[in-house]
C-alpha positions, -999 to +999 in steps of 0.1 A: +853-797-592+856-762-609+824-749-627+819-718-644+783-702-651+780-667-669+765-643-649+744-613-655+757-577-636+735-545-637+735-513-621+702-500-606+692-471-598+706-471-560+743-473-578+744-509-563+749-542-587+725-567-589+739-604-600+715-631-618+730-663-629+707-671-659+715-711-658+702-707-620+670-701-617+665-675-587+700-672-577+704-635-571+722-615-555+735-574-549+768-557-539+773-523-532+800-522-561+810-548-586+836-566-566+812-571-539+787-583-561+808-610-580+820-621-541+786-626-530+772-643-564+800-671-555+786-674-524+754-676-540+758-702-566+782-726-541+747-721-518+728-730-546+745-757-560+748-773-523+710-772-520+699-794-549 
């Protein structure tokens, strides 16, 4: 099954992206750009979602 959650990317101030998923309570994650951010925040919510 396919889901799809909006996700929140921002650049801090080490130029590296951190990902919140707001409908996810703590699922966080960082990438060094933006396409490694969006890969790990996958991972992340797949993780996530598994655990409950």
């Amino acid at each position: 099954m396919q889901r799809s959650f909006k996700v929140v990317l921002e650049k801090n101030d080490s130029n590296c992206y951190t990902v919140t998923v707001p409908a996810l309570p703590g699922c966080v994650t960082q990438g060094k750009n933006k396409d490694e951010a969006l890969a790990r925040i996958r991972e992340a919510i797949q993780g996530y979602l598994e655990a409950l």
